[in-house]
N, C-alpha and C positions, 0 to 999 in steps of 0.2 A: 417743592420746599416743605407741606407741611408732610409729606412724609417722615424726611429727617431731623424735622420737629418733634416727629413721635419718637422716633430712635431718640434724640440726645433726652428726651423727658424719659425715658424708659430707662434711660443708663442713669441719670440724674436720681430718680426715684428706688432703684437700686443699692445706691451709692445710700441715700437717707435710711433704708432698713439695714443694711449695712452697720450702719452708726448705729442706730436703735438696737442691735443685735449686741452690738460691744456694750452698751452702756448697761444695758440688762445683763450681760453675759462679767460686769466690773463686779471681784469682790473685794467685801471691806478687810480692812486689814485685822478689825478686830472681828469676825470669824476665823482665822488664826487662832491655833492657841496659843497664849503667850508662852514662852519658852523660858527654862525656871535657868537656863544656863547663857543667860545674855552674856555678850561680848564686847566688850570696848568701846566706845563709839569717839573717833576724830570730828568734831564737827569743823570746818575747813569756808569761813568766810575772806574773800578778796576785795578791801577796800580802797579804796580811792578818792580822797576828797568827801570823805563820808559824814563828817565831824555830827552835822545836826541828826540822819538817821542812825549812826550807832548810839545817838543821847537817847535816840525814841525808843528801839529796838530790840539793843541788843540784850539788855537785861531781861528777854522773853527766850531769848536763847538760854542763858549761864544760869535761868529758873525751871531747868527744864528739869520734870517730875522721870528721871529715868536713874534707878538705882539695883545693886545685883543685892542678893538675899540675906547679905548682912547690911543691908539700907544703906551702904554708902556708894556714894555719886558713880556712876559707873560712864563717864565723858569728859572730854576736853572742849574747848571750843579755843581754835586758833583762829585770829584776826591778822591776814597778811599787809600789814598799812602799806600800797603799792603807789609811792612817789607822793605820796599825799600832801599839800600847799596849804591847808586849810587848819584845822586844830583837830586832827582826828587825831597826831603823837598824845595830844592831852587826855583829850576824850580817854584814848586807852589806858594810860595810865592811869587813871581815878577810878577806871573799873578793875584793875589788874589791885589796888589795891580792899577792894572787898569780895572779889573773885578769885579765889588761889587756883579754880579751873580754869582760868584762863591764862591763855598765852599766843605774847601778841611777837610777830617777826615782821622786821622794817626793811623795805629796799629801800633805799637813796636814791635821790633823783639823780645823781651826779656816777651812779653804780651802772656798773656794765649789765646787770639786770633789768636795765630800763627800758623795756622793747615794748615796741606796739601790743596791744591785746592784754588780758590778765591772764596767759597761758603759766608765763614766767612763777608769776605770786601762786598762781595753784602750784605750780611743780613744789616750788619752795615751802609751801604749805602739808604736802603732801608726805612729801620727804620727812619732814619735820613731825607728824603724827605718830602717834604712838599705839591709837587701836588697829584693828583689821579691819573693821568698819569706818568706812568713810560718808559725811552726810554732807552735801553741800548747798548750801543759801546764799542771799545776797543780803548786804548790809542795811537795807531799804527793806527787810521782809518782818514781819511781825509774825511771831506762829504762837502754836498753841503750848499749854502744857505738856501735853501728850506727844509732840512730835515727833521725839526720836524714837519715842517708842512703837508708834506707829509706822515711820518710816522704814524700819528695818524688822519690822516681822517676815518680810518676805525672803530675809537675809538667813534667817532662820530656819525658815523652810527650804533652803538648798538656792532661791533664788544667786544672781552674781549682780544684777543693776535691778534699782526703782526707782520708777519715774511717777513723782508724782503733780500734784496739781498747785499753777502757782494763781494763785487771782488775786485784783487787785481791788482795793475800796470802792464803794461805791460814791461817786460825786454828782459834782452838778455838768452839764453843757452835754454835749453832742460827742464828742471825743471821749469822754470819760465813758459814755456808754460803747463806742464804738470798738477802743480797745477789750472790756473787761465784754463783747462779743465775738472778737476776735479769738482772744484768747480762748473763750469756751469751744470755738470751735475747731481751732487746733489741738486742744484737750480732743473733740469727738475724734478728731479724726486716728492722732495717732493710740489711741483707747484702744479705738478698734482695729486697726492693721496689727495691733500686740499682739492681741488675741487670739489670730489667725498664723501669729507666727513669723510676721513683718514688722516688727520692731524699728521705727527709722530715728525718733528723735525722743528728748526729754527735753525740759527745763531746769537749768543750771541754778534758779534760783530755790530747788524744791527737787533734790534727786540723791539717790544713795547707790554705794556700790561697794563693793569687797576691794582692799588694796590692791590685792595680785592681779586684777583687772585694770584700777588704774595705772600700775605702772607699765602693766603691755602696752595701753593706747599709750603712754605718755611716749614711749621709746621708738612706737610707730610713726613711719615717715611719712603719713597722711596728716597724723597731729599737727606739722609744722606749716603745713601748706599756705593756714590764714592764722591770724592770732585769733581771731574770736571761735566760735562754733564749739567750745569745750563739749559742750552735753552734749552736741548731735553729733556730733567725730565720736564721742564713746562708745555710743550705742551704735555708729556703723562699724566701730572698725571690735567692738568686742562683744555687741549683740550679736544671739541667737532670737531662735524657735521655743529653747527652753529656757533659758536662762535672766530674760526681762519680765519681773512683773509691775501693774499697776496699781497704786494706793488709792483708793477712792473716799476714805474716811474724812469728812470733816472737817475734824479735826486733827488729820496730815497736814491741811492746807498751807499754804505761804499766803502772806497779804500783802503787798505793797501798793503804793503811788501813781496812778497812770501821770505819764508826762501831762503837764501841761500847756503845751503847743505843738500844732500840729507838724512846726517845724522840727522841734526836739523828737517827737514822737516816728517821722519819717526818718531821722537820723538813725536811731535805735534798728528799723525795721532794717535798713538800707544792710545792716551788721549782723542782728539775726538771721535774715535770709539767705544772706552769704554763704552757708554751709549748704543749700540745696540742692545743691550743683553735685554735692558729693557724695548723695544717698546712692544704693545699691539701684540699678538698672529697672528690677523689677519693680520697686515702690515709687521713684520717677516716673515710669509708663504709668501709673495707676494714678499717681495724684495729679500727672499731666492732666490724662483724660478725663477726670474728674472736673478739672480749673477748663477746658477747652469746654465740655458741654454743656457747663455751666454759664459758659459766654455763649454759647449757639444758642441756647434756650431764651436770653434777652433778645440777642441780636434776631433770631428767626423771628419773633415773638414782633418788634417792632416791624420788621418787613414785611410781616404782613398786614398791616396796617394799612399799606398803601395798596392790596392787593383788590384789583373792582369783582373777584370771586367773591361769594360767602365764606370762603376757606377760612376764614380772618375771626369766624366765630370760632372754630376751631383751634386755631393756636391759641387764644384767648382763655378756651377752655383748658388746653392741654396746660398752659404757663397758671393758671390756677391749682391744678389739681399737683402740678411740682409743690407751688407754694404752699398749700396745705399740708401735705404729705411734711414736707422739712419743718413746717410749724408747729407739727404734730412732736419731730425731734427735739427741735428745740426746748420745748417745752417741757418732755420728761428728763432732757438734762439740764433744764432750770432746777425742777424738783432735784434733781442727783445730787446736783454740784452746789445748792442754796444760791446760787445766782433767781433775778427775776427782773421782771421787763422788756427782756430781749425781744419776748417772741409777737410784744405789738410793734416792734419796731422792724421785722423781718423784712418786708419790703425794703426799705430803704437800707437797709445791712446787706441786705441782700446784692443791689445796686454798690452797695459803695464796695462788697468784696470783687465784684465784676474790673471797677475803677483799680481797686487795691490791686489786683494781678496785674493786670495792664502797667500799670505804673513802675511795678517794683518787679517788673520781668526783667531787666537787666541783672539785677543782684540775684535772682532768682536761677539762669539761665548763664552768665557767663561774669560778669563782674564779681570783686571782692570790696567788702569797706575793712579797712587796716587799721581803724581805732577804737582801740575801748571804748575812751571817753574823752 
């Protein structure tokens, strides 16, 4: 036993320089040079019952500092109000009149548009845009000034998709931290498999891409499989080796909300995950083996415990030297990403990602969730 102890800590440790490799290896978008013949830019948000964050929000959008060289506004920002119950028709209208860049497109609840997922509202959204550049966020996100500008330098440089980083406020309780840890480390991981030329996933709340891209995936018969998964169907079914870069800047970032319950927060995940099922073969084996020895490394670790050998100093030692090594990760993509605290909390993040796969291996492995929201 503690032999295969030493194998999964050896793939494990691996796996963390790995990561450390890509976060050093992430450049900012502002080493780019900014490009004097910017292009158009559709910003393309899907709302739903949104009414309180498009009041918080979205005027960080429609102030967004991106203009071409005779200084005028060079974006749009469409708002798809998708079956909305709430007062988001209002919300939008009071913005629509001190915003001439914006423009808002309504489905009806009552409209043969009204399908599971916000597949529908982005198609419609898409359609409806008028740049080549497409940036997409979520109605909950707060960004910076600099965003579009940032977000699409890569678009510039011949990039087709950016995927960039979405994180979310910093709060109180055990959840709030556990999310905005999660999140970071699904940032590590697909950081790194880019850069190697494994491109599997983005965040829809914080991603850009060229039109002629999103209309292949929209017409691909993969798109239709689940309603949710928009960002990570893109990047499988029209990522390359060449053609996805990463935004690490800052101020690229999205900021929203983590839920606040553990039931709402398990909802979400149950929908995110969904899509995992339908990465490319090679990045499944890899993140498989990743999540598998990452469980051998607890599980062996506690078995031997009960072991009446000395060997039990040994896995003790060895399940040390993993946690160090990734705390070491964590730690320089606290500094990367402006996150902080994670990495006194790794033990126990640690444990609860072991629970987290366990749990949501169904959605992960074979089940679908079929609602937005």
């Amino acid at each position: 036993m503690i032999f295969v102890l030493f194998i999964v800590v050896a793939i494990q440790c691996g796996y963390a320089f790995f990561f450390l490799w890509g976060l050093r290896k992430a450049r900012l978008a502002t080493q780019l040079s900014e490009s004097t013949n910017k292009q158009f830019v559709s910003v393309i948000i899907c709302a739903k019952n949104e009414a309180e964050n498009l009041s918080k929000h979205l005027s960080t959008v429609l102030e967004q500092n991106y203009c071409g060289r005779d200084g005028n506004r060079l974006f749009e920002v469409i708002v798809v109000n998708d079956c909305s119950e709430d007062k988001t028709e209002e919300t939008l209208r009071g913005y629509c009149k001190t915003y001439p860049q914006l423009k808002v497109l309504t489905i009806a609840p009552d409209s043969s548009e009204n399908i599971k997922g916000k597949k529908a509202a982005l198609a419609k959204g898409v359609a409806a845009a008028r740049g080549e550049w497409l940036l997409f966020t979520d109605a909950d996100c707060k960004v910076s000034g600099r965003w579009i500008d940032l977000m699409t330098r890569p678009l510039t440089n011949g990039k087709e998709i950016v995927a960039g980083y979405g994180g979310y406020n910093e709060g109180v309780g055990l959840l709030n931290k556990f999310i905005r840890a999660e999140t970071m480390h699904s940032f590590i991981q697909y950081n790194a498999y880019t850069h190697v030329g494994m491109p599997y996933m983005a965040v829809g709340r914080n991603m850009a891409c060229v039109r002629s891209v999103a209309e292949r995936v929209m017409a691909d018969e993969l798109w239709s499989v689940i309603p949710s998964g928009d960002d990570d169907l893109l990047v499988r079914i029209a990522g390359t080796k060449d053609n996805v870069a990463i935004v690490c800047d800052r101020e690229s970032f999205t900021y929203s909300s983590t839920k606040e319950s553990w039931s709402d927060w398990v909802q979400q995940k149950q929908r995110h995950l969904s899509t995992g099922k339908y990465y490319k073969p090679s990045v499944k084996l890899l993140l498989g083996l990743y999540g598998v020895t990452h469980a051998l490394v607890w599980v062996l670790t506690v078995l031997s415990l009960f072991q009446t050998s000395l060997w039990w100093w040994l896995a003790i030692g060895l399940f040390l030297i993993r946690a160090l090594v990734f705390s070491g990760v964590w730690n320089f993509a606290e500094k990367r990403l402006g996150e902080k605290g994670f990495v006194y909390f790794f033990p126990v993040f640690d444990f609860g990602w072991l629970i987290y796969n366990f749990a949501f291996l169904p959605y992960i492995a074979w089940k679908n969730k079929t609602n937005w929201k």
